[in-house]
C-alpha positions as CSV (number, residue, x, y, z in Angstrom):
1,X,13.9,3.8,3.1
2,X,12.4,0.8,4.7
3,X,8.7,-0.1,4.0
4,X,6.0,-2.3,5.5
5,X,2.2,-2.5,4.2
6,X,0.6,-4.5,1.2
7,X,0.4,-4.3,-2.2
8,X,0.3,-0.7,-3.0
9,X,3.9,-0.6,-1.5
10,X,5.0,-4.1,-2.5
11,X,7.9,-4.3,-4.6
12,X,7.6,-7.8,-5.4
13,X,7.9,-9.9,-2.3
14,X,5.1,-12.1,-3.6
15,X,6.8,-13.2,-6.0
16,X,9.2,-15.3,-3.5
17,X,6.0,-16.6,-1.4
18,X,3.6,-19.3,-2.1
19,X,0.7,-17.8,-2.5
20,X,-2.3,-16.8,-4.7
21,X,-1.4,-13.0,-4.9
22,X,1.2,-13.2,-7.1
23,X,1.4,-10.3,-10.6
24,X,4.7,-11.4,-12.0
25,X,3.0,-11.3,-15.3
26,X,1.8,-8.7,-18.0
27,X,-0.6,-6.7,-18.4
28,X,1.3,-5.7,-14.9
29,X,4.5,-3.7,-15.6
30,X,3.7,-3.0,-18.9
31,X,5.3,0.6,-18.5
32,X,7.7,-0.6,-15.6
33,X,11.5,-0.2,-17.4
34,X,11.8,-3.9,-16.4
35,X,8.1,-5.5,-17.2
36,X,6.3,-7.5,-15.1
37,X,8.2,-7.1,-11.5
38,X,5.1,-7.8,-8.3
39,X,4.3,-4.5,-8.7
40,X,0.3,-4.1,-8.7
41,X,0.3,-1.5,-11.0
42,X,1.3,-0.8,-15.1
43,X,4.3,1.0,-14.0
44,X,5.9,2.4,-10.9
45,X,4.2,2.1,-7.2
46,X,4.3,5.4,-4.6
47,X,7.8,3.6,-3.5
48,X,9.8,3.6,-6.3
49,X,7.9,7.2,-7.0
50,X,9.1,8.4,-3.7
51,X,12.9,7.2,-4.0
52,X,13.2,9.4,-7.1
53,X,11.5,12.2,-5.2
54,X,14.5,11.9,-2.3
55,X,17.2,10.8,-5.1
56,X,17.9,7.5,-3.7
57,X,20.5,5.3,-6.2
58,X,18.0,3.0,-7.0
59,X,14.8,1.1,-6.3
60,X,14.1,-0.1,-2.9
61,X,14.8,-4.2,-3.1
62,X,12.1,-6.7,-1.7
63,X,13.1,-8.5,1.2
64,X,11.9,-11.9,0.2
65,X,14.3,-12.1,-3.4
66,X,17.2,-13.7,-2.1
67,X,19.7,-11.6,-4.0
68,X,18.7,-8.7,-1.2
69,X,22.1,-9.1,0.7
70,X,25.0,-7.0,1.6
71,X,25.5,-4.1,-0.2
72,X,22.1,-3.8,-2.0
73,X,20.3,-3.5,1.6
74,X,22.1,-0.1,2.7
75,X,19.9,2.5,0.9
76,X,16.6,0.4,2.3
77,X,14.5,-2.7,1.8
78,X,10.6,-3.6,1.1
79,X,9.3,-5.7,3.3
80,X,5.6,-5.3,2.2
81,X,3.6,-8.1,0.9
82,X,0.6,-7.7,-1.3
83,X,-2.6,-9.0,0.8
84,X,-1.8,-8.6,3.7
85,X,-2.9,-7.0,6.8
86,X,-2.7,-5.0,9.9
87,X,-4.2,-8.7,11.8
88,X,-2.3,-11.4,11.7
89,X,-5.0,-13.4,9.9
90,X,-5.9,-11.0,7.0
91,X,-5.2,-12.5,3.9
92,X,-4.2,-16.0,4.9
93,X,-7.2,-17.6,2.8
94,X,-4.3,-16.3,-0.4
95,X,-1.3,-18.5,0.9
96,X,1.7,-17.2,2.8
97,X,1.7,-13.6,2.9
98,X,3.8,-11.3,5.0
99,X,2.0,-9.6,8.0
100,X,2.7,-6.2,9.3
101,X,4.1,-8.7,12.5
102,X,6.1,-10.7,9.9
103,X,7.5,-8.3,7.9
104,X,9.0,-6.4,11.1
105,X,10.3,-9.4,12.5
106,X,11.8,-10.2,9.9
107,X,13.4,-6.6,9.8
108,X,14.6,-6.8,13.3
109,X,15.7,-10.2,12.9
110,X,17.3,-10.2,9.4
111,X,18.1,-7.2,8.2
112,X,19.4,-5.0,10.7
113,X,22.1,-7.5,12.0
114,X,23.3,-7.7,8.1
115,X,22.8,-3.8,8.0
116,X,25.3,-3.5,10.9
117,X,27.6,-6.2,9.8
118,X,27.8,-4.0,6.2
119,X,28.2,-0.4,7.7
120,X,29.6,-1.4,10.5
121,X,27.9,0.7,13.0
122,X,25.4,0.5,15.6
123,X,22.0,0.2,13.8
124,X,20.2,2.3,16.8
125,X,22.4,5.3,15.6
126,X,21.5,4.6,12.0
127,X,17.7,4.4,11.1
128,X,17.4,7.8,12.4
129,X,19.0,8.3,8.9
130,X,16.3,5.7,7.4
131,X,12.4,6.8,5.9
132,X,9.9,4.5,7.4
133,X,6.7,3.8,5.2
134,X,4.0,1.8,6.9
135,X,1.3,1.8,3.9
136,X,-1.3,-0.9,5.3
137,X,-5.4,-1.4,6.3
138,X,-6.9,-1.8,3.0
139,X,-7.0,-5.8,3.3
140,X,-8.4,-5.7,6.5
141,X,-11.3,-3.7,5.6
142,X,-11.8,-5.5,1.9
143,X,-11.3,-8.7,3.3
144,X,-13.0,-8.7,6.7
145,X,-15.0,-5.5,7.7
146,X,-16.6,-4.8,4.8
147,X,-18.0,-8.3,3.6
148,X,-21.0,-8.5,5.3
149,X,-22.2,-4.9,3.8
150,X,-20.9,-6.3,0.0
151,X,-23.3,-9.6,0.9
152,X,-26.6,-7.2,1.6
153,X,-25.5,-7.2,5.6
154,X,-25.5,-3.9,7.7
155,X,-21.7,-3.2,9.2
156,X,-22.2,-3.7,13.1
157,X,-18.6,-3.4,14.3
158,X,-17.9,0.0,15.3
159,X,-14.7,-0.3,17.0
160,X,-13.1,-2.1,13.9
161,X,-10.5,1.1,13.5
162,X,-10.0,1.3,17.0
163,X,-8.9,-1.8,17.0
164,X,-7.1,-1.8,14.0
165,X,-5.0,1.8,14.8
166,X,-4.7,0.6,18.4
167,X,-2.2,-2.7,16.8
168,X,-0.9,-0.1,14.0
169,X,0.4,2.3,17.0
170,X,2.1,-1.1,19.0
171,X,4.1,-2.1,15.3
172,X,5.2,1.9,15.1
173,X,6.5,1.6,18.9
174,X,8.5,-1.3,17.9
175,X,9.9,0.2,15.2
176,X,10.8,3.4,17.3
177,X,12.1,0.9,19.5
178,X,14.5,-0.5,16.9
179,X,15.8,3.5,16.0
180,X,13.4,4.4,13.4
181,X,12.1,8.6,13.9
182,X,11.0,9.0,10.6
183,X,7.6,7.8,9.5
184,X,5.3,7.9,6.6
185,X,2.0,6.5,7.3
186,X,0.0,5.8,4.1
187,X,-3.9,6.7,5.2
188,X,-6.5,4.7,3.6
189,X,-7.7,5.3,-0.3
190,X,-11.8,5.4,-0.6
191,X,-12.0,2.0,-1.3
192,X,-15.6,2.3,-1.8
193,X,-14.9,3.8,-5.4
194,X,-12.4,1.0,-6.7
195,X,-14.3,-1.3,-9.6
196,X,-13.8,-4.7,-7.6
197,X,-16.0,-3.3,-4.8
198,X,-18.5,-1.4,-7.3
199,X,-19.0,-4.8,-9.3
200,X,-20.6,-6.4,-6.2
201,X,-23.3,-4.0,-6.4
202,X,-23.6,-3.0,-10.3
203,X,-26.6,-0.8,-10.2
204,X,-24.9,1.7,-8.1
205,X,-23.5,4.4,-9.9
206,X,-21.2,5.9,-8.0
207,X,-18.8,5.4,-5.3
208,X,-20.5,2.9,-2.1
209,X,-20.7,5.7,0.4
210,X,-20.9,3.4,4.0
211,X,-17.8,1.4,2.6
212,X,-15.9,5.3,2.4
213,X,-17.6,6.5,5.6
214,X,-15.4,2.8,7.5
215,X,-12.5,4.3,5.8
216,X,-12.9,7.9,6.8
217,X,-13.8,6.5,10.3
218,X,-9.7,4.8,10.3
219,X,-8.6,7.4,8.4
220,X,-9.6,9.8,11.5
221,X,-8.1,7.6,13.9
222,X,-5.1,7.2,12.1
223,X,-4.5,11.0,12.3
224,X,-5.5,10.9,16.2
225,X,-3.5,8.1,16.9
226,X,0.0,9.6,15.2
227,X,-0.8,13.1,17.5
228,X,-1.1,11.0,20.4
229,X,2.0,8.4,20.1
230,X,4.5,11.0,19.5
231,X,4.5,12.6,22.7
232,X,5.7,8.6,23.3
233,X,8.2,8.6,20.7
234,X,10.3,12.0,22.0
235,X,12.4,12.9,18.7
236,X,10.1,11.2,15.8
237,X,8.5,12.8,13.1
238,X,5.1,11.3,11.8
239,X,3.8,12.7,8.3
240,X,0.5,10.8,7.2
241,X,-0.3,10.7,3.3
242,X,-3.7,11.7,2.7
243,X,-4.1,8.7,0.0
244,X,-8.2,9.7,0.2
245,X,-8.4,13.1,-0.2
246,X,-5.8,12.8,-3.2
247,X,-7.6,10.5,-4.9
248,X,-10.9,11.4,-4.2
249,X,-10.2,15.2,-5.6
250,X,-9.3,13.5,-8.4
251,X,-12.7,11.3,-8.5
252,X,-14.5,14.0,-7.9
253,X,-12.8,16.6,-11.0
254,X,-10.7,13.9,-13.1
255,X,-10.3,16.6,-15.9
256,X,-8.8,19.3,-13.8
257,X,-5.8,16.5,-13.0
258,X,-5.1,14.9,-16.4
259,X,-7.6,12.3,-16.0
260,X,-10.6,10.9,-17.7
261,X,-12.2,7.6,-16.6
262,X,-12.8,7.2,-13.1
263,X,-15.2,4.3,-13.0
264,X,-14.1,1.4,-15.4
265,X,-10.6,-0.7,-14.8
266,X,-7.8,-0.5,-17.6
267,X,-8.0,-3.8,-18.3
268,X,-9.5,-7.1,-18.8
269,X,-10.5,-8.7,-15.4
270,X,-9.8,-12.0,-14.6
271,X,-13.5,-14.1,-14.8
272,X,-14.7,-15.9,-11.7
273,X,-15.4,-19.4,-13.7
274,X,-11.7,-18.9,-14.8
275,X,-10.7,-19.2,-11.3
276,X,-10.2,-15.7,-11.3
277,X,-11.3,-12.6,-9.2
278,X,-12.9,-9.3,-9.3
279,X,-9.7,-7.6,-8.7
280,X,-6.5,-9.1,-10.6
281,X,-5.7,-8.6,-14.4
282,X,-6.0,-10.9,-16.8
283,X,-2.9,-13.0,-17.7
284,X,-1.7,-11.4,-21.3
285,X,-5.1,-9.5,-21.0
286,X,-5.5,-6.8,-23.0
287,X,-5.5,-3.1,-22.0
288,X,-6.7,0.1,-22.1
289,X,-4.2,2.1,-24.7
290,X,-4.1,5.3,-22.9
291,X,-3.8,4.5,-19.3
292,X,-2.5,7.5,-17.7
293,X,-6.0,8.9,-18.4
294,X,-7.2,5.7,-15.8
295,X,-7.3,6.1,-12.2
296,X,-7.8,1.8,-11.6
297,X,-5.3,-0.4,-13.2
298,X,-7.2,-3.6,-12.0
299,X,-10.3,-4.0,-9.3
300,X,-8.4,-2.6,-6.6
301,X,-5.1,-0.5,-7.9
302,X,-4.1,2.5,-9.5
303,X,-2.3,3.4,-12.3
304,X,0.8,4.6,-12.6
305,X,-0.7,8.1,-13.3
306,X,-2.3,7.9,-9.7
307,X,0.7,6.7,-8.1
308,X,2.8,9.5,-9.6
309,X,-0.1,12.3,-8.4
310,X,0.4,10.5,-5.0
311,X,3.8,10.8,-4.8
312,X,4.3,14.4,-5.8
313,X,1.3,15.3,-3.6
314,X,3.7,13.6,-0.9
315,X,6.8,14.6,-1.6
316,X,6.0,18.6,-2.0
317,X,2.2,19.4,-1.3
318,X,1.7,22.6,1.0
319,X,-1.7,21.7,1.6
320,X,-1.8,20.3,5.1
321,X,-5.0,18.2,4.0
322,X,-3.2,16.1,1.6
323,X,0.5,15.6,3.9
């Protein structure tokens, strides 16, 4: 499995950049097996979820930890970096995070040649073997699109998602390019339901229904987008992950799916004097005690919980809705 997005796939890249997204501390990992890992969750992401689901050996290294050489790079690697972007620019104001460009050029540039030299073989004949994840948009939404409705503003940019799927469809083209056929495209989660986004407007209830009706509007591209490029990519197989209809059934009926609180974080945020933000835990913050009852972990991630309800759902769902 190689995997590309930000940091609901990241594996810990971060913590081998300079930058300000970095959760290589607890409360983060507090139910990994091996703590606090980059992982922007209390235990395991949709990746390491997944690679149990297809009995891989073990978890998927990031790219960026320089021990990810030689023999540890045949059963996949994580290129995804938590804050970035579909654009090139999104989350640069954090530091040095990996773009969607960076991270596959990096791939083509770095790790195939040293996946060839291990196996080797031809690494056009063998990514047809390999699952591609490509789990990325959020960023660009939470950290461009969407500010100027959080401020008071009214969202003028319609063709945002056009623009946005339009540069998703060139990256999977590249990939095909490289010998990838398998894909798993992670669709966007209603980000107008997660606490960081709710806190800018605290008298709303509910979820921020124009911020979900942007995502629904990429979401719907995203789907028309993977019909179209496959007639391009003879031989590939594209399965999207309906990430908002999975969560949002659970927003919607927590009880019916083992959940309870849908609208409060499990844990303590960090405080904006504190030089903190709306989304990331608190370092050595404290916690809510029964978390797999939480959908958010922090302002803008899930549990574990939700991860492992995402995972199954993509791994064995019949319901064509969902993946």
């Amino acid at each position: 499995m190689f995997v590309f997005g930000s940091s609901l796939v990241d594996n810990g890249n971060n913590n081998f950049l300079q930058n300000k997204a970095k959760v290589n501390y607890l409360p983060y990992g507090i139910d990994f097996p091996y703590g606090p890992s980059g992982r922007y969750t209390n235990g395991k992401n949709v990746i390491d979820l997944l690679g149990e689901q297809l009995q891989l050996p073990g978890l998927i290294p990031p790219f960026a930890d320089p021990s990810t050489k030689a023999s540890k790079i045949v059963h996949g690697v994580n290129f995804a970096s938590g804050g970035s972007g579909i654009l090139d620019d999104t989350g640069s104001f954090l530091g040095h995070v990996y773009s969607l460009t960076e991270q596959i050029n990096k791939f083509e540039e770095v790790t195939l040649p040293e996946l060839e030299a291990e196996l080797g073989c031809n690494s056009t004949h063998l990514l047809s073997k390999y699952l591609f994840v490509v789990g990325v948009g959020g960023n660009d939404y939470t950290f461009n699109y969407f500010r100027p409705s959080l401020n008071g503003s009214t969202i003028l940019d319609q063709g945002f998602a056009s623009n946005l799927t339009n540069s998703l469809s060139q990256h999977l083209k590249k990939l095909y390019s490289l010998g990838g056929r398998k894909f798993v495209l992670m669709s966007l989660y209603p980000i107008g339901c997660i606490p960081m986004v709710k806190s800018f407007k605290p008298k709303q209830k509910f979820c921020l229904r124009e911020l979900n009706l942007g995502v629904r509007q990429f979401n719907t591209q995203l789907k028309s987008m993977a019909d179209a490029i496959k007639e391009q990519m003879p031989g590939s197989n594209i399965v999207i992950v309906n990430q908002y209809k999975i969560i949002m059934d659970i927003i919607k009926d927590p009880s019916s799916k083992g959940f309870k609180e849908i609208r409060r974080a499990c844990r303590d945020k960090s405080s904006l004097p504190a030089g903190g933000n709306r989304v990331a835990c608190k370092k050595d913050g404290k916690v809510c005690r029964d978390r797999r009852k939480y959908v958010d972990f922090d302002g803008s991630h899930p549990t574990g919980a939700v991860n492992i309800h995402v995972a199954d759902k993509a791994f064995a769902s019949s319901n064509k809705d969902e993946a």
